[in-house]
C-alpha positions as CSV (number, residue, x, y, z in Angstrom):
1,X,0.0,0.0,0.0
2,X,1.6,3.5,-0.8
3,X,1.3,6.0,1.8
4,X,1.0,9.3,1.6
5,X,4.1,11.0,3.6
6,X,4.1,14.7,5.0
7,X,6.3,16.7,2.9
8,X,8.8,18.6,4.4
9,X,7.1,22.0,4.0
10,X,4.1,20.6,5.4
11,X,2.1,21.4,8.5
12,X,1.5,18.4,10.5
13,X,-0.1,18.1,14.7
14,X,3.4,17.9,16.0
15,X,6.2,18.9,12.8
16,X,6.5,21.5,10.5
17,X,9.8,22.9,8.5
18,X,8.1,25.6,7.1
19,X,8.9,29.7,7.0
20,X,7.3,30.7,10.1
21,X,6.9,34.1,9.0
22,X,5.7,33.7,5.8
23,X,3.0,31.3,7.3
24,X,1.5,34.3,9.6
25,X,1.8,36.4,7.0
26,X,-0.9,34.3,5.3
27,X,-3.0,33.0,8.0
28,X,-3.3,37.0,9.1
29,X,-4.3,37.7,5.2
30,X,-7.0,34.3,5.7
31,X,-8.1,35.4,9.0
32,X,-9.0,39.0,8.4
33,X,-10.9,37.5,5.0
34,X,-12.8,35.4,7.2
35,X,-13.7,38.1,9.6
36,X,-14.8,40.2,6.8
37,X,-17.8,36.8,6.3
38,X,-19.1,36.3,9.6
39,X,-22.7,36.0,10.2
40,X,-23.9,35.3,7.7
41,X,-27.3,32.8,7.2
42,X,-26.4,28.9,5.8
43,X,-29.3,26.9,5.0
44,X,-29.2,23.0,4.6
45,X,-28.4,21.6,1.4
46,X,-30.3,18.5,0.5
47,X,-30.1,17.1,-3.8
48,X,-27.9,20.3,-4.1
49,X,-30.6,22.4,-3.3
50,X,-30.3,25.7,-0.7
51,X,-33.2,24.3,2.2
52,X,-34.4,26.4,4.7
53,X,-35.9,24.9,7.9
54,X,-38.8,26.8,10.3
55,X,-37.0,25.3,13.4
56,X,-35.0,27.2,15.5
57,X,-31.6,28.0,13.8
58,X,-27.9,27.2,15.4
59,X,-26.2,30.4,16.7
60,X,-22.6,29.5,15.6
61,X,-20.5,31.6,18.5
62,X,-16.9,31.7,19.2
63,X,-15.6,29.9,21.7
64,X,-12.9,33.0,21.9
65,X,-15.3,35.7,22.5
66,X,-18.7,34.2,22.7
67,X,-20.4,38.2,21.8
68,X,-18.7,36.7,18.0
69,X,-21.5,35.3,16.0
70,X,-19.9,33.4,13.2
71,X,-22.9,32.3,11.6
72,X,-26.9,31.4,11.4
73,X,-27.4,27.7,10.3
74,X,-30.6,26.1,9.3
75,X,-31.6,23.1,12.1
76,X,-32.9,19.7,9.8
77,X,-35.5,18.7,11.0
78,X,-36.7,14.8,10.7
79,X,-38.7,15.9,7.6
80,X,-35.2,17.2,6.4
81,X,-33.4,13.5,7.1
82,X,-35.8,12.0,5.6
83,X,-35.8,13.8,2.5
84,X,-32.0,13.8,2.6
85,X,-31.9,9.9,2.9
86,X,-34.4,9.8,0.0
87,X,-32.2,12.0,-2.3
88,X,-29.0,10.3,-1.5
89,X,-30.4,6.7,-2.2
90,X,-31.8,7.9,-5.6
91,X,-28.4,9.3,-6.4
92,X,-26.1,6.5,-5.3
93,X,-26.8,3.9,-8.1
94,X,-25.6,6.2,-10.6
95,X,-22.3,7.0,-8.7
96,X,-21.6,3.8,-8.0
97,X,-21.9,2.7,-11.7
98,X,-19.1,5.0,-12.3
99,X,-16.3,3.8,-12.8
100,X,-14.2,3.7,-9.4
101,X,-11.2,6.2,-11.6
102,X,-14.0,9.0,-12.0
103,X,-14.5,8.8,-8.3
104,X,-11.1,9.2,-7.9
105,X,-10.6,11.6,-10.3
106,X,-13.1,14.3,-8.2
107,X,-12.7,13.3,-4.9
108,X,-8.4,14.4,-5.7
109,X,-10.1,17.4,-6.9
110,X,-11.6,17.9,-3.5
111,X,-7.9,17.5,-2.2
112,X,-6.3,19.9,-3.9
113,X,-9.6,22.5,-3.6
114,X,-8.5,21.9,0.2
115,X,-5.3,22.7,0.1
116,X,-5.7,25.8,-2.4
117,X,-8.2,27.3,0.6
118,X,-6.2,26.0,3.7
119,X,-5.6,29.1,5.2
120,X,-9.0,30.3,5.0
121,X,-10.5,26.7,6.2
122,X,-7.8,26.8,9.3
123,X,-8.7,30.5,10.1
124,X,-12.7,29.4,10.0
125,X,-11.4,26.2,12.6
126,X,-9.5,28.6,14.8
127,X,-12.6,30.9,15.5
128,X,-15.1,28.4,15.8
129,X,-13.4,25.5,17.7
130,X,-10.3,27.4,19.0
131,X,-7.9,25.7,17.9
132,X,-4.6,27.4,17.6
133,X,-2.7,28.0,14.6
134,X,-1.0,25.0,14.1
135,X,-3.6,22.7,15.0
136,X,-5.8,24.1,12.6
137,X,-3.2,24.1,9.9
138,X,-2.8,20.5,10.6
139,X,-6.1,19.9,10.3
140,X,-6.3,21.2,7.1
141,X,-3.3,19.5,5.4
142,X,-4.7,16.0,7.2
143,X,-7.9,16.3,5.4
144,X,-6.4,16.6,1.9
145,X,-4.0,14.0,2.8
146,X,-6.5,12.0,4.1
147,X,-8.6,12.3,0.6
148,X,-5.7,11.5,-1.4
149,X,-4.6,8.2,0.8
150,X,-8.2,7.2,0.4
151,X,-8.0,7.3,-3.0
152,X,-4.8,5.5,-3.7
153,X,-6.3,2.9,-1.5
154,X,-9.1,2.0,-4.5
155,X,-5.8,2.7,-7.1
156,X,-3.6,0.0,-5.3
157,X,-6.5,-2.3,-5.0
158,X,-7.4,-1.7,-8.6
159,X,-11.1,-0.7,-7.0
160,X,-11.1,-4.0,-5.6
161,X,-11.8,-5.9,-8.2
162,X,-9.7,-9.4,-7.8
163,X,-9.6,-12.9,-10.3
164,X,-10.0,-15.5,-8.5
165,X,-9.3,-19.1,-8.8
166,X,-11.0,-22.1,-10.8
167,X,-12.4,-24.9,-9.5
168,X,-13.2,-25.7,-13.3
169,X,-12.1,-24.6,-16.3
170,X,-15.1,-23.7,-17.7
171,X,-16.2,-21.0,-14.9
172,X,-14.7,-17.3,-14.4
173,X,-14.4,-16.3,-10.9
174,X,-13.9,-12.5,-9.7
175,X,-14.3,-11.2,-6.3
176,X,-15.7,-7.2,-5.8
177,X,-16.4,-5.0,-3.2
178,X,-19.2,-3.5,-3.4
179,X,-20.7,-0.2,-1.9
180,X,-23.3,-0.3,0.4
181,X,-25.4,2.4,-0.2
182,X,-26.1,5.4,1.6
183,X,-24.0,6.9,4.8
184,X,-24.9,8.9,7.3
185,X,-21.9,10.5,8.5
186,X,-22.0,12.5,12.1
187,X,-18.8,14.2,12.6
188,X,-16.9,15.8,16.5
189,X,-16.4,19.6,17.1
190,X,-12.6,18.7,17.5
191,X,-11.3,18.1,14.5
192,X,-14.0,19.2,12.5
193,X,-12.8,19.3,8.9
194,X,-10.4,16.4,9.2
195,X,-12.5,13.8,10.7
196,X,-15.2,14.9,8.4
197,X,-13.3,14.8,5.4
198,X,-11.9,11.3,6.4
199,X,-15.1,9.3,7.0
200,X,-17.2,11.1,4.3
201,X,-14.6,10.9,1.9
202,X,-13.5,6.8,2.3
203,X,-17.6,6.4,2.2
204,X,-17.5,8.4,-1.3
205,X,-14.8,7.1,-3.6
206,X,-15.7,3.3,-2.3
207,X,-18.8,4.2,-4.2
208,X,-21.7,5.5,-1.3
209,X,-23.8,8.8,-1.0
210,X,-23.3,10.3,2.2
211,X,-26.3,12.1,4.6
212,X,-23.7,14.6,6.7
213,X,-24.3,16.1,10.0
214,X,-21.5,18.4,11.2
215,X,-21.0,18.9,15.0
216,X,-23.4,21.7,16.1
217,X,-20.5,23.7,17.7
218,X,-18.5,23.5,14.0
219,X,-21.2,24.0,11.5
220,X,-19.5,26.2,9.8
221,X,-15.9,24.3,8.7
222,X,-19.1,21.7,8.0
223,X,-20.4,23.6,5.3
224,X,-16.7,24.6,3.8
225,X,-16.8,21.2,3.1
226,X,-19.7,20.7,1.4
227,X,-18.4,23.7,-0.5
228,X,-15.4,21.9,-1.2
229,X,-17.1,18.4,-2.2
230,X,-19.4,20.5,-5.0
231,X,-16.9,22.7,-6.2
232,X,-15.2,19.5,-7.4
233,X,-17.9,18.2,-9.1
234,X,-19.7,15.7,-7.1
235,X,-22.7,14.9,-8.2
236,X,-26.1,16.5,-6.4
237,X,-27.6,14.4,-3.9
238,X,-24.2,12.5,-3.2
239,X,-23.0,14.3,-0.2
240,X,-26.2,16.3,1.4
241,X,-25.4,18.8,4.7
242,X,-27.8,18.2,7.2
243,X,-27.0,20.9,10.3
244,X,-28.4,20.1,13.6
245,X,-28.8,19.1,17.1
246,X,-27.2,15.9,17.8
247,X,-30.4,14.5,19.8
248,X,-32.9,15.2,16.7
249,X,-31.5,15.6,13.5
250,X,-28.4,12.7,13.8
251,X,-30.5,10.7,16.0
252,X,-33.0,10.7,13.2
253,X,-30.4,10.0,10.6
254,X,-28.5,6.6,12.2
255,X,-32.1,5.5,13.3
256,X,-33.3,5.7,9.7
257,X,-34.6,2.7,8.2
258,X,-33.1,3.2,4.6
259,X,-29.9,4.5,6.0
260,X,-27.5,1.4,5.0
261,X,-24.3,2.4,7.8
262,X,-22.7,4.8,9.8
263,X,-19.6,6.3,10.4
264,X,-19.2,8.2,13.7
265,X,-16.9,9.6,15.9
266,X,-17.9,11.3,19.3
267,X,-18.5,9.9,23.0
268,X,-18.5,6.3,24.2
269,X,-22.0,6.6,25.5
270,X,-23.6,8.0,22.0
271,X,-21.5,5.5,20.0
272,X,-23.0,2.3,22.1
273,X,-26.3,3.5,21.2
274,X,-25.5,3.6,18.1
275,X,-24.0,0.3,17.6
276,X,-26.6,-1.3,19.8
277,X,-29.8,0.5,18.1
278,X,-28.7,0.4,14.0
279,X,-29.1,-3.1,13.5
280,X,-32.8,-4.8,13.6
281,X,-33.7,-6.2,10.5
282,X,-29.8,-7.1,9.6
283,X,-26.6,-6.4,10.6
284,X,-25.1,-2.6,9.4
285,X,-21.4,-1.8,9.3
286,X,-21.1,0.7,12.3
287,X,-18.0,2.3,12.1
288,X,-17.1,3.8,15.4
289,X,-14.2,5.9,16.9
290,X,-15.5,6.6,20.3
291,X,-12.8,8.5,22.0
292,X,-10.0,7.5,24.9
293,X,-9.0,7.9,27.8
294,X,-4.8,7.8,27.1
295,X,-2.0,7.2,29.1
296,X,1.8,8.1,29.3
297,X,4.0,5.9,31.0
298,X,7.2,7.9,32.6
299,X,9.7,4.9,34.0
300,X,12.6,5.4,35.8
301,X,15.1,5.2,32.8
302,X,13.2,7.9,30.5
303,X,14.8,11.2,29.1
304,X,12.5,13.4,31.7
305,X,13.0,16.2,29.6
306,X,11.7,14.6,27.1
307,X,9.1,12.9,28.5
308,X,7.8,16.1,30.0
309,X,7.5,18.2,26.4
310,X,6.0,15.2,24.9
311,X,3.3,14.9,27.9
312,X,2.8,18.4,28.1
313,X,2.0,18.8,24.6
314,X,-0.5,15.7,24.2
315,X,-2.4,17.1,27.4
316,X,-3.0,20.4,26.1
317,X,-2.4,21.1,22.8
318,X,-6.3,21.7,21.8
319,X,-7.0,22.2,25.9
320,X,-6.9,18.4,25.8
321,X,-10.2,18.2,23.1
322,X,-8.6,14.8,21.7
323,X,-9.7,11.6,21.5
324,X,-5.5,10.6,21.4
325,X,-4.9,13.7,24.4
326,X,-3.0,12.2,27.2
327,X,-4.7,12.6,30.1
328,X,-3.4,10.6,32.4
329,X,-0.2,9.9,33.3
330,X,1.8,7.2,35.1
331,X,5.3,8.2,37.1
332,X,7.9,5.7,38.3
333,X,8.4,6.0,42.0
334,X,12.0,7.0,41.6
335,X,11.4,9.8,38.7
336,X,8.4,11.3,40.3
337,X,9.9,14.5,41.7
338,X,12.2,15.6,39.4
339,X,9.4,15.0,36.7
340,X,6.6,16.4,38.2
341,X,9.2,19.8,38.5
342,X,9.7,19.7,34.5
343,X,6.3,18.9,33.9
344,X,5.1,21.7,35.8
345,X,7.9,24.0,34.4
346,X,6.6,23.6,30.8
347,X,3.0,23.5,31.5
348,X,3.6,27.1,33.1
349,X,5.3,28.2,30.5
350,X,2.3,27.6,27.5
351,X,1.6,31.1,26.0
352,X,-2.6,31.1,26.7
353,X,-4.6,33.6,24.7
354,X,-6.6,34.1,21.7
355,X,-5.6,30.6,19.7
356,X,-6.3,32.9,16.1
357,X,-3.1,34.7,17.2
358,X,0.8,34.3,16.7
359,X,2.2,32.1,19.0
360,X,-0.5,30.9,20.9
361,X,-0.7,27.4,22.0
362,X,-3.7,27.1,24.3
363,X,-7.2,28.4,23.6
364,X,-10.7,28.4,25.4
365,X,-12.5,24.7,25.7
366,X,-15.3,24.1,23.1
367,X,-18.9,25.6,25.5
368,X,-19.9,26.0,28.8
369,X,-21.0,22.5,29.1
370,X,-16.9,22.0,28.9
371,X,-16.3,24.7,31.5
372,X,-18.9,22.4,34.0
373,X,-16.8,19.6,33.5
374,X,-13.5,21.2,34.1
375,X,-14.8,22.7,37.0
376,X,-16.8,19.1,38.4
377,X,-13.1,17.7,37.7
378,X,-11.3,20.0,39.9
379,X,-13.6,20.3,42.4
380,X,-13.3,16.0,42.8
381,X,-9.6,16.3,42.8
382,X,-9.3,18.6,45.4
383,X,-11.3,16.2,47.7
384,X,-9.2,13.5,46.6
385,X,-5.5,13.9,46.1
386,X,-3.6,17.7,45.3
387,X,-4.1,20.2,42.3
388,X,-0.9,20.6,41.5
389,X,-1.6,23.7,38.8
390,X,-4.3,25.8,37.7
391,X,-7.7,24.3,38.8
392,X,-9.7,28.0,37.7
393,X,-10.8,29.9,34.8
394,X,-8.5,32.3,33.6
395,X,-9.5,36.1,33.9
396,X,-8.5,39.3,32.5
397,X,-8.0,40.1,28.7
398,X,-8.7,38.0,26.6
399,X,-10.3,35.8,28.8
400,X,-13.3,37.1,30.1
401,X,-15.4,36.7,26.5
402,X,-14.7,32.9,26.1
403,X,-14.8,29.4,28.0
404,X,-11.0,29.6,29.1
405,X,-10.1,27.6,31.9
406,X,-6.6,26.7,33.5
407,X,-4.0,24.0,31.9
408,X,-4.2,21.7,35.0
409,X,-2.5,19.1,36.6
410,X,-3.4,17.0,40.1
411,X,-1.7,14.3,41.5
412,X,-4.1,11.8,42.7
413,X,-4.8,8.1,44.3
414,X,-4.6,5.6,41.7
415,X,-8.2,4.5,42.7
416,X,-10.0,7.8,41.8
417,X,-12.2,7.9,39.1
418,X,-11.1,11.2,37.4
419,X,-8.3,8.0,35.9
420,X,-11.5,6.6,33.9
421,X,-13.6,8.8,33.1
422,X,-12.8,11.1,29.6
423,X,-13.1,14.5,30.6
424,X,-12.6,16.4,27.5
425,X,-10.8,19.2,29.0
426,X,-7.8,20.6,30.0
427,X,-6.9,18.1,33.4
428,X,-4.1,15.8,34.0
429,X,-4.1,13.0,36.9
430,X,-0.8,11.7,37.7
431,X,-0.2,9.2,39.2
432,X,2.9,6.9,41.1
433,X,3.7,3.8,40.4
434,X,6.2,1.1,41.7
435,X,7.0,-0.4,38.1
436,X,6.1,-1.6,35.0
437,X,3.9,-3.6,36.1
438,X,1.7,-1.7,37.8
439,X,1.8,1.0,34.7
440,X,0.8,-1.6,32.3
441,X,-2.0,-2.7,34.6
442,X,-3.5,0.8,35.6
443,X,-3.3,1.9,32.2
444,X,-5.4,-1.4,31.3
445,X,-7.7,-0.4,33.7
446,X,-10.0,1.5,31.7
447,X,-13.0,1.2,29.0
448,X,-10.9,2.6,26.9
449,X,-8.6,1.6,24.2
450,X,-7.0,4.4,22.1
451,X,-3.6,5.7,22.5
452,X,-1.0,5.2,25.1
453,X,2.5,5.9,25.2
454,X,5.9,5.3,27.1
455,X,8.9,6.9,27.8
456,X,11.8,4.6,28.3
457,X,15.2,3.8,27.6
458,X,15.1,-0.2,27.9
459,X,14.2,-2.1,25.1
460,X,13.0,-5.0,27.3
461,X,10.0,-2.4,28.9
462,X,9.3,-1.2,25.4
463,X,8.9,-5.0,24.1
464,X,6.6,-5.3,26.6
465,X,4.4,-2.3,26.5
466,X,3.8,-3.0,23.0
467,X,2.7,-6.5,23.7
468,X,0.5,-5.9,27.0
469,X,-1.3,-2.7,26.4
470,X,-4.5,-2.3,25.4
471,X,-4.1,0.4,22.8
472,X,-4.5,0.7,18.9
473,X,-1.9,3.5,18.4
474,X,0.9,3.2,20.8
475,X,3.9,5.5,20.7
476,X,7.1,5.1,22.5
477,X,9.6,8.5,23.7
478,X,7.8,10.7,21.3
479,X,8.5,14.4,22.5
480,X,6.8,16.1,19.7
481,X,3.4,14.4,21.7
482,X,3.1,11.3,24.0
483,X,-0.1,10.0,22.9
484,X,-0.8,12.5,19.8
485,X,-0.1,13.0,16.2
486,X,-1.7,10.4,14.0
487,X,-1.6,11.1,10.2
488,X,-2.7,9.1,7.2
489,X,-0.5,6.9,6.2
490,X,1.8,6.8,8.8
491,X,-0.3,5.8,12.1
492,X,-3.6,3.9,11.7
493,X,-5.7,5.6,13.9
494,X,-7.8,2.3,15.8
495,X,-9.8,1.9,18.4
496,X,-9.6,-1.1,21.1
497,X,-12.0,-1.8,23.6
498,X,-14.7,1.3,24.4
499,X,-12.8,3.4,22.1
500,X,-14.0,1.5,18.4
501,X,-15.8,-0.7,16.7
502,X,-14.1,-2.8,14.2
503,X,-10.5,-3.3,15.0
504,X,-9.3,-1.1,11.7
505,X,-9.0,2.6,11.9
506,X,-9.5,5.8,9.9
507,X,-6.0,6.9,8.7
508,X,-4.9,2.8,8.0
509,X,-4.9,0.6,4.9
510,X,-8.0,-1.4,5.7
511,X,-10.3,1.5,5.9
512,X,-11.9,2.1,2.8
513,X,-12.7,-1.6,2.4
514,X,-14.9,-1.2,5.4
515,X,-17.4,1.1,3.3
516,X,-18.2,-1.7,0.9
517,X,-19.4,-5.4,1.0
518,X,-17.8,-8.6,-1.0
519,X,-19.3,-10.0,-3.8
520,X,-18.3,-13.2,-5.6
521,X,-19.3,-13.9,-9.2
522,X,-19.1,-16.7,-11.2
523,X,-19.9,-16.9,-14.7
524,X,-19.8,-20.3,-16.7
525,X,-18.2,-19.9,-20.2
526,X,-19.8,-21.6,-22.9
């Protein structure tokens, strides 16, 4: 399988080699277009028709300043899935009778319309998720990456079409895969033009139409994709924008009896529902990433200094809004001091502000549902072990017109819950540990099955962390991010346990397969 490999003057989650001041030089040029747009009114877009709704729209706001309205976006209503559903089903036979090289063909158009708008598309992601800079650069140049993987999956596989063998000599035997129909596709706040792009885009070139609900908190980088997908000439009624409320309008869409999949990410909790409530007449591929719960291990032979960037960066680059964040991590008894002190050094040391500006590493969490959290977090940690750092909501300017909270860190009893439970937000339990064996076993401990990563120097630890955790992406002394940085082609991104559904992730060479079904023909020659 050929993967497709960052390019040196590429922006990446945790590299770049690029002219720094070149690249604000731009995104300040992208940004103050962008300004110059916001709200505006967005309707749905169902059959590649403008839609209005009479239920009560989505009030896109900042999460930087939340007096910033960034747009008005019509809310589908059931009616709306339902006519959605209907349009992409009557669309779908045609596209998948095309041959899988014109699929191809657009959907690299789609990559390259991504990267000729990234700077605009990662100043949209910076206002509305508050993401910072490079984050939402890297989210950009994955989603164009991810497209073009995608599509030199089908090329490589020759769009699945295989001989097969004779069991006479009369018979031809050939084995396709096979699109199943139509996809509803209901995408996170986090990485909100990425993670779209990914699952609609695998769904599309294997030969599906796609119902799409962007995250209500990102509607907007949900729409520049749908922009995207029809300024590259996707057929009408192949990808249809459905904006809503996840408890109505995706609800209606996964529950949907002529819905034939669907491809999520989001929480645990949502995904089981899914996954336990598609399926009654048959069984319907549920694709799943569900989220983690990741740890670091930090033994007693690690390179602290580099143990404490790379933690410090996977916990709150984003304010921790990852499913691969770290937040938790595991301290050998011995290295617990000294790395508590660098860890603490380098969280202090962040530059916090307005994420759309130079330099700026951490933003304001997603809502104020994300604020409650934080605060529930920090209010339980206190009662059960030490807040080590932060534990408030930042103040003064710019801080008092967003949901900014503190980078936080508490050092806690192994037994506490805030070690389970995904938080979503900015907070770090640490924890001590007597050895590897303990690590390996309190890392194990969770529902979750996502990411983890070590810092060590013995090969004989490493050996064994890759053969007894419970993780699909594992990464081992990585400084650039201890449990972060996944990219197509390089690190399938799969979820064990609570975190996925079927054992083969988004960014890996068995993913587009997933989106179709195997058929065998056999045809007797006479």
């Amino acid at each position: 399988m050929t993967a497709t490999a960052p390019a040196q003057s590429k922006i990446t989650y945790t590299s770049a080699n690029v002219d720094w001041d070149a690249f604000h030089r731009q995104f300040d040029d992208a940004l103050a277009r962008v300004r110059a747009q916001i709200g505006r009114e967005y309707p749905l877009y169902i059959g590649g028709e403008a839609v209005t709704s009479p239920a009560k729209p989505i009030v896109d706001t900042s999460p930087i300043d939340t007096r910033m309205v960034l747009g008005t976006f019509a809310t589908a209503t059931t009616l709306h899935v339902d006519r959605a559903v209907a349009v992409a089903r009557a669309a779908q036979g045609a596209w998948s009778r095309r041959d899988w090289q014109g699929r191809v063909a657009i959907l690299r158009r789609a990559a390259t319309l991504i990267r000729d708008r990234k700077f605009e598309l990662a100043a949209i992601m910076s206002l509305e998720v508050g993401k910072s800079r490079l984050e939402s650069m890297g989210d950009a140049e994955e989603s164009a990456d991810l497209i073009d993987y995608y599509c030199q999956q089908m090329e490589d596989a020759d769009g699945f079409v295989r001989q097969m063998a004779k069991v006479t000599p009369v018979e031809r035997n050939t084995d396709v895969l096979r699109p199943y129909g139509v996809f509803a596709c209901i995408a996170p706040f986090n990485f909100p033009l990425a993670l779209s792009t990914g699952m609609s885009a695998a769904a599309l070139v294997a030969g599906n139409a796609v119902v799409y609900k962007p995250a209500e908190d990102a509607p907007w980088t949900g729409m520049c994709l749908y922009q995207v997908y029809q300024d590259a000439g996707l057929p009408a009624g192949i990808f249809n924008y459905v904006s809503g409320h996840g408890s109505e309008t995706g609800e209606a869409m996964w529950r949907h009896p002529q819905i034939d999949g669907v491809v999520f990410t989001g929480s645990k909790a949502v995904g089981m529902r899914i996954h336990q409530g598609l399926s009654t007449r048959w069984i319907k591929p549920c694709l799943l990433e569900l989220g983690g719960k990741n740890a670091a291990i930090v033994m007693d032979s690690a390179d602290l200094e580099t143990a404490a960037e790379g933690v410090t960066r996977s916990a709150f680059g984003l304010q921790n809004q990852k499913c691969s964040a770290t937040s938790r991590v595991y301290v050998h008894q011995h290295v617990m001091q000294p790395f508590m002190s660098k860890l603490i050094e380098k969280t202090s040391a962040l530059k916090m502000g307005d994420p759309t500006q130079r330099d700026v590493f951490f933003g304001p969490v997603i809502n104020p549902e994300a604020v409650g959290k934080f605060e529930r977090a920090v209010a339980e940690a206190r009662r059960e072990g030490e807040v080590l750092l932060g534990g408030g909501r930042l103040s003064g300017e710019p801080f008092n017109r967003g949901h900014f909270v503190e980078p936080t860190i508490a050092r806690l009893p192994l037994g506490s819950a805030l070690f389970a439970e995904e938080l979503f937000v900015p907070f770090l339990a640490v924890g001590e540990v007597a050895g590897l064996d303990q690590a390996i076993a309190e890392t194990n401990r969770t529902d979750y099955g996502l990411t983890a990563g070590i810092f060590s120097k013995r090969e004989a630890e490493i050996a064994r962390f890759f053969d007894e955790v419970e993780a699909g992406v594992c990464y081992v002394n990585k400084r650039t991010g201890a449990t972060t940085g996944a990219w197509p082609g390089a690190q399938p991104f799969t979820g064990w346990k609570g975190s996925g559904s079927s054992g083969k992730g988004g960014c890996g060479p068995y993913y587009v397969a997933q989106f179709m079904r195997e058929q065998s023909r056999t045809v007797i020659e006479t």
